[in-house]
C-alpha positions as CSV (number, residue, x, y, z in Angstrom):
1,X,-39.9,-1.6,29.7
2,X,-41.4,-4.8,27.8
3,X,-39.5,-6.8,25.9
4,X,-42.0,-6.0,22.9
5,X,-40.7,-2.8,21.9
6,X,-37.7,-5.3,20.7
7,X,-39.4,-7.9,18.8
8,X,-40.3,-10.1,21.1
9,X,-36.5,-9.9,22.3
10,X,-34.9,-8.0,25.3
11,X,-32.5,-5.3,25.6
12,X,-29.5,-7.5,26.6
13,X,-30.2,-10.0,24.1
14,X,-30.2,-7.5,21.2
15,X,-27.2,-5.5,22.2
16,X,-25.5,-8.7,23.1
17,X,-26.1,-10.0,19.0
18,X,-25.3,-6.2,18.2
19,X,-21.8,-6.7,20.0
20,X,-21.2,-9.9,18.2
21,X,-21.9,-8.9,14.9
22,X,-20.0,-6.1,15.3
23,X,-17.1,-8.7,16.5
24,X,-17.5,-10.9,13.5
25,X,-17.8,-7.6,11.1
26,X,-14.3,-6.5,12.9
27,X,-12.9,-10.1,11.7
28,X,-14.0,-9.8,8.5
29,X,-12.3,-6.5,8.3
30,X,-8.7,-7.5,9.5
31,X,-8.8,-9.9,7.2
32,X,-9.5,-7.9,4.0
33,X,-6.6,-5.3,5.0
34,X,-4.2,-8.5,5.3
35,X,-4.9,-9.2,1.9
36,X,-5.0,-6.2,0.7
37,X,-1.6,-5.4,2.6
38,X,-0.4,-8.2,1.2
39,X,-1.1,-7.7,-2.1
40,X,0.6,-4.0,-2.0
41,X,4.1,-5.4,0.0
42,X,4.5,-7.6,-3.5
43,X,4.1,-4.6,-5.8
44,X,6.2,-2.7,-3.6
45,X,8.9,-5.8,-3.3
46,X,8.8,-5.8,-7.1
47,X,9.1,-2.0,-7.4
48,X,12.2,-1.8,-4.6
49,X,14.0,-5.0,-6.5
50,X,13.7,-2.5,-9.8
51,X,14.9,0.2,-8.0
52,X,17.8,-1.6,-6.4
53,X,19.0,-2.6,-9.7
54,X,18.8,0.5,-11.2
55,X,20.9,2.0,-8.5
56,X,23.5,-0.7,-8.9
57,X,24.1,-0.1,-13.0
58,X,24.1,3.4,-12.5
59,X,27.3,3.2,-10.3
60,X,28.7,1.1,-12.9
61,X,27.9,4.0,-15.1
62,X,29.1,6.2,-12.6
63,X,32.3,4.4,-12.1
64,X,33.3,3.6,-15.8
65,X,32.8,7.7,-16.1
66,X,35.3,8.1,-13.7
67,X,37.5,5.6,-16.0
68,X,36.7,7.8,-18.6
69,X,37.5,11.3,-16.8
70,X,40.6,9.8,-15.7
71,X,41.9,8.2,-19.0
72,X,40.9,11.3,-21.0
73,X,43.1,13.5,-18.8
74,X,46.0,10.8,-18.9
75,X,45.7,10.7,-22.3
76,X,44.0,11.9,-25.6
77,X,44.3,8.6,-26.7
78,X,40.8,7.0,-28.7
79,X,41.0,5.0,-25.1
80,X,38.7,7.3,-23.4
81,X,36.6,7.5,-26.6
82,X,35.6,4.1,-25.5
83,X,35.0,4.9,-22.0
84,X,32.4,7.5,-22.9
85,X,30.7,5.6,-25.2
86,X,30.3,2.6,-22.3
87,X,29.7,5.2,-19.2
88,X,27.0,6.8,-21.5
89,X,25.1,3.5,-22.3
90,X,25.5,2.3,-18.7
91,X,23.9,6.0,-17.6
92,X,21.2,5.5,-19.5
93,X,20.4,1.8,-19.1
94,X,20.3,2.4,-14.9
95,X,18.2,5.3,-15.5
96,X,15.5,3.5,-17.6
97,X,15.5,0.7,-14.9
98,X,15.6,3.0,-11.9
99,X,12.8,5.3,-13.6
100,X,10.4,1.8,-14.3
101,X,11.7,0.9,-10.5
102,X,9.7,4.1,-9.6
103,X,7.2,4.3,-11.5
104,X,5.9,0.6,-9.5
105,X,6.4,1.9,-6.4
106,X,3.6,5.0,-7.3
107,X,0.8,2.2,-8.0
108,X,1.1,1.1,-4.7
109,X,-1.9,2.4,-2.1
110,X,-3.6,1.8,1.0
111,X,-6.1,-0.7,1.8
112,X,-8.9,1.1,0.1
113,X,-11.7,-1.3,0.3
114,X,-11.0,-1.9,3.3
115,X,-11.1,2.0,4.5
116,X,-14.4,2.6,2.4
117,X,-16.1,-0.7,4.6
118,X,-14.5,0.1,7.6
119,X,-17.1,3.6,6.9
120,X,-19.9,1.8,5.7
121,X,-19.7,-0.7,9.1
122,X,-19.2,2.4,11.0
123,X,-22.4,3.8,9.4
124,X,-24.4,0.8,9.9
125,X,-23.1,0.4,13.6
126,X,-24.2,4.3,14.6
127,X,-27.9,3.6,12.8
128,X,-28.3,0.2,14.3
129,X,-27.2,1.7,17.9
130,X,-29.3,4.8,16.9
131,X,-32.3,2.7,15.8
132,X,-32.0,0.4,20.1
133,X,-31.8,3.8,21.2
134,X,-35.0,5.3,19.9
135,X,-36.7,2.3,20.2
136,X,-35.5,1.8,23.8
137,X,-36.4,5.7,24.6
138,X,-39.7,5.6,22.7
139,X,-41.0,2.3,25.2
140,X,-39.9,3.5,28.2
């Protein structure tokens, strides 16, 4: 086989520039899924801190209506009136927070650009390999 059916180049030379492209597209690669990974741990930091929070007022909520449940069969004094009226607001508050907590943590994804390269550089590789192969075959 003559190096001509290459460009002027040899086999070896070519797949060895083939590998190292492919190397240097691999970098390239692993470092747009770390930012992109980083960028989804903040939203999902941001989204858990919500969360958390809301969790925390709602067992305030849960615990004042416990107050509540327990002065109201003590008593039938206006005492448990108040209860209700803070278990309620403390319920609701914790739910708001805990439903925005949520609603973060569905806007986080995977590294798409990263996935939708990682095909493209997959498709390039197999034509490129393709391309040595046919060329290889067709100067035998």
């Amino acid at each position: 086989m003559s190096a001509d059916g290459f460009g002027g180049r040899g086999f070896g030379e070519l797949f060895s520039e083939f590998m190292e492209q492919g190397r240097r597209l691999l970098r390239a690669e692993m470092t747009l899924a770390r930012a992109e990974l980083r960028t989804e741990a903040k939203k999902a930091s941001a989204g858990a801190g919500l969360l958390a929070g809301g969790g925390v007022v709602l067992l305030l909520g849960a615990l004042t209506f416990v107050a509540f449940l327990v002065a109201a069969l003590a008593t039938a004094l206006p005492v448990w009136a108040s209860a209700l009226i803070v278990a309620v607001v403390l319920l609701a508050v914790g739910g708001a927070v805990a439903w925005a907590g949520l609603g973060r943590l569905k806007h986080i994804h995977g590294p798409q650009r990263t996935i939708q390269t990682l095909k493209e550089d997959g498709q390039w590789a197999s034509r490129t390999a393709h391309s040595m192969k046919s060329q290889m075959h067709g100067h035998a």
